[in-house]
C-alpha positions in Angstrom: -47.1 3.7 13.7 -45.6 3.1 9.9 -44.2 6.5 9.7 -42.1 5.6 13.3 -41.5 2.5 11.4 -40.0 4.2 8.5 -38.3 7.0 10.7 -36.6 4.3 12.2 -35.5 2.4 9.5 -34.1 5.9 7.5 -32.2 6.9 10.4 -30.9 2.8 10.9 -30.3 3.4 7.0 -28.3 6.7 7.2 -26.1 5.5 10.5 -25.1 2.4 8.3 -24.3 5.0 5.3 -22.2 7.6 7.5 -20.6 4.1 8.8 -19.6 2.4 5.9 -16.3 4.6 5.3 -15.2 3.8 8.3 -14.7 0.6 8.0 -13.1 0.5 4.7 -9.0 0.8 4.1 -7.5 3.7 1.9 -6.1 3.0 -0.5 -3.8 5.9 -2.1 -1.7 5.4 -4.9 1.2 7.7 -6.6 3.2 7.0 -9.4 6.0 8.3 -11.9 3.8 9.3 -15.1 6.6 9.3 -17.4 6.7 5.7 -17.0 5.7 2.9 -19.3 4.5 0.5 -16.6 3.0 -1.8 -18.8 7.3 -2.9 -20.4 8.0 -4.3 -16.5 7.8 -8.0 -16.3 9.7 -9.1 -13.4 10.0 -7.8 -9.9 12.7 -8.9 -6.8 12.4 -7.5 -3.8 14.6 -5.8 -1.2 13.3 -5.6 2.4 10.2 -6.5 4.1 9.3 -5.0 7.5 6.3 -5.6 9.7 6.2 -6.4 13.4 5.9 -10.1 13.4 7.4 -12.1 10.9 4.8 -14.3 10.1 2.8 -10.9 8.7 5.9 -10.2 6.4 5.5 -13.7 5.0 1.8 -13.3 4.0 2.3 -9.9 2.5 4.9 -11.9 0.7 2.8 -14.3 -1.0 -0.4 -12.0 -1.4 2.3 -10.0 -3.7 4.0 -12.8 -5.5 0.2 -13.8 -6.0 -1.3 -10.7 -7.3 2.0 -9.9 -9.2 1.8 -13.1 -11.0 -2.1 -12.5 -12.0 -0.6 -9.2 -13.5 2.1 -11.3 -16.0 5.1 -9.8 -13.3 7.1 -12.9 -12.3 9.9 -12.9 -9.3 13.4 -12.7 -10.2 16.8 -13.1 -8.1 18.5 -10.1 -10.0 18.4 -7.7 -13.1 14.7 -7.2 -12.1 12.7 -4.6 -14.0 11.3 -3.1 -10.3 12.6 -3.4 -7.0 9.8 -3.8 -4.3 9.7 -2.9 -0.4 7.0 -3.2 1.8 7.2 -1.5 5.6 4.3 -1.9 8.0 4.3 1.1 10.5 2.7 -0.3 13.1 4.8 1.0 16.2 5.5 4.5 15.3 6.5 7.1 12.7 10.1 6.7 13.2 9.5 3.3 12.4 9.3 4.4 8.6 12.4 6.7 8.7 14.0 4.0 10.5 13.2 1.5 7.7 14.2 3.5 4.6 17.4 5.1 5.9 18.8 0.8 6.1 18.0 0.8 1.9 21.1 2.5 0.7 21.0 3.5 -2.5 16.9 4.2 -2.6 15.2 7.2 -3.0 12.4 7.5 -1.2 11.2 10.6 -2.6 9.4 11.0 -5.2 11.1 12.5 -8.3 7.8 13.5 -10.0 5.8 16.7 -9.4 5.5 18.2 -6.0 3.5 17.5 -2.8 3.4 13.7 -2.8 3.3 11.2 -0.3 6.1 11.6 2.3 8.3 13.9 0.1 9.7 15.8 3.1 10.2 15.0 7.0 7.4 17.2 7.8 4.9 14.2 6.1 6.6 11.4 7.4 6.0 12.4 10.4 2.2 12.4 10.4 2.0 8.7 9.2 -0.5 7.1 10.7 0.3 3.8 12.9 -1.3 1.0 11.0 -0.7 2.2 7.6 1.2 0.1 5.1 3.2 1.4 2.2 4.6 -0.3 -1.0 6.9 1.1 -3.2 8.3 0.0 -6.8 11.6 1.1 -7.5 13.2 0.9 -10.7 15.6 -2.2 -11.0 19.1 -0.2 -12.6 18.2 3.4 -10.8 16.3 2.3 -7.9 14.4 5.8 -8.1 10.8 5.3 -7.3 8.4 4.5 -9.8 5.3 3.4 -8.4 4.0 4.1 -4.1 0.8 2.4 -2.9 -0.3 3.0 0.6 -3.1 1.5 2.8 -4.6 2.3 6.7 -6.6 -0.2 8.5 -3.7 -2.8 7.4 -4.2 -4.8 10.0 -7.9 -5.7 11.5 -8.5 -4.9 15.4 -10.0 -9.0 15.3 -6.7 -10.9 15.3 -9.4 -14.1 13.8 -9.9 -11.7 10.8 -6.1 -10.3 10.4 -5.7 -12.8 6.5 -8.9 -11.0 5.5 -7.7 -8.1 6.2 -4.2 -8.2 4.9 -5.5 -9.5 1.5 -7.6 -7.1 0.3 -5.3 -4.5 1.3 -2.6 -5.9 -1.0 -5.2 -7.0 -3.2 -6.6 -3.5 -3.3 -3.4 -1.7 -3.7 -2.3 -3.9 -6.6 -5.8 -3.7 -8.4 -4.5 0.2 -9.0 -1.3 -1.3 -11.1 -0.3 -0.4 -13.3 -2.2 3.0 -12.8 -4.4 4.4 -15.5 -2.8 7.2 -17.7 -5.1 10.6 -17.1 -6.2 11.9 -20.6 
């Protein structure tokens, strides 16, 4: 009887392990190495884009929060880094869509190879749900700094704020990103 007891309770055990990840948001993060992340004190941004304006305004304040806990303060212009945030919630196109209306961006990365969405072939397989962040640099507005998340959003509409903060709170908890030895 005690070793069904403690079958049971492994195999409850092991089902809650293999769970666990599936439950929890990615969190990917890419960045410019050449830059000194740690000179950048103030931030504007450029373009918002979820499906309902109500998300666009909370990602708004749980990144003017976290930005200030990081000494980054919001600025109308001359800002050190540029930020836009698009939810792609509907489809893939939905994130072509968005960064072709930012003239003057570059989406791509210009550091290394085989990033996040540096050719059409990638942003095509983004997944629905994901969010994705990006820093540009304020004069150049070449990408310094990507952060994306899946499971943005929660399937629970009552537990959507949860949700939504510790993705932005996760994604900003990698800035600025740790310099590889």
């Amino acid at each position: 009887m005690r070793s069904l007891a403690r079958l049971l309770g492994s195999a409850a055990f092991g089902a809650l392990l293999v769970g666990v990840p599936l439950l929890a948001q990615g969190i990917k993060i890419d960045y410019n190495p050449s830059v000194n992340f740690k000179l950048l004190k103030s931030y504007s941004w450029q373009k918002i884009h979820a499906t309902d304006p109500q998300v666009e305004q909370r990602i708004s304040a749980a990144v003017d929060r976290d930005l200030a806990n990081l000494a980054l303060h919001e600025v109308d212009k001359n800002a050190d880094v540029v930020i836009t945030v698009v939810e792609v919630a509907k489809d893939p196109q939905e994130y072509t869509t968005f960064y072709n209306s930012l003239s003057g961006f570059t989406w791509r990365r210009g550091w290394g190879t085989g990033g996040f969405a540096d050719s059409i072939r990638s942003v095509r397989r983004i997944p629905l749900g994901t969010l994705v962040f990006d820093m540009y640099d304020g004069k150049t507005h070449k990408l310094l700094w990507r952060a994306t998340v899946d499971e943005f959003v929660s399937k629970s509409t009552d537990k959507n704020d949860q949700t939504m903060d510790k993705a932005i709170n996760g994604m900003l908890d990698k800035f600025p990103p740790k310099k590889e030895k």
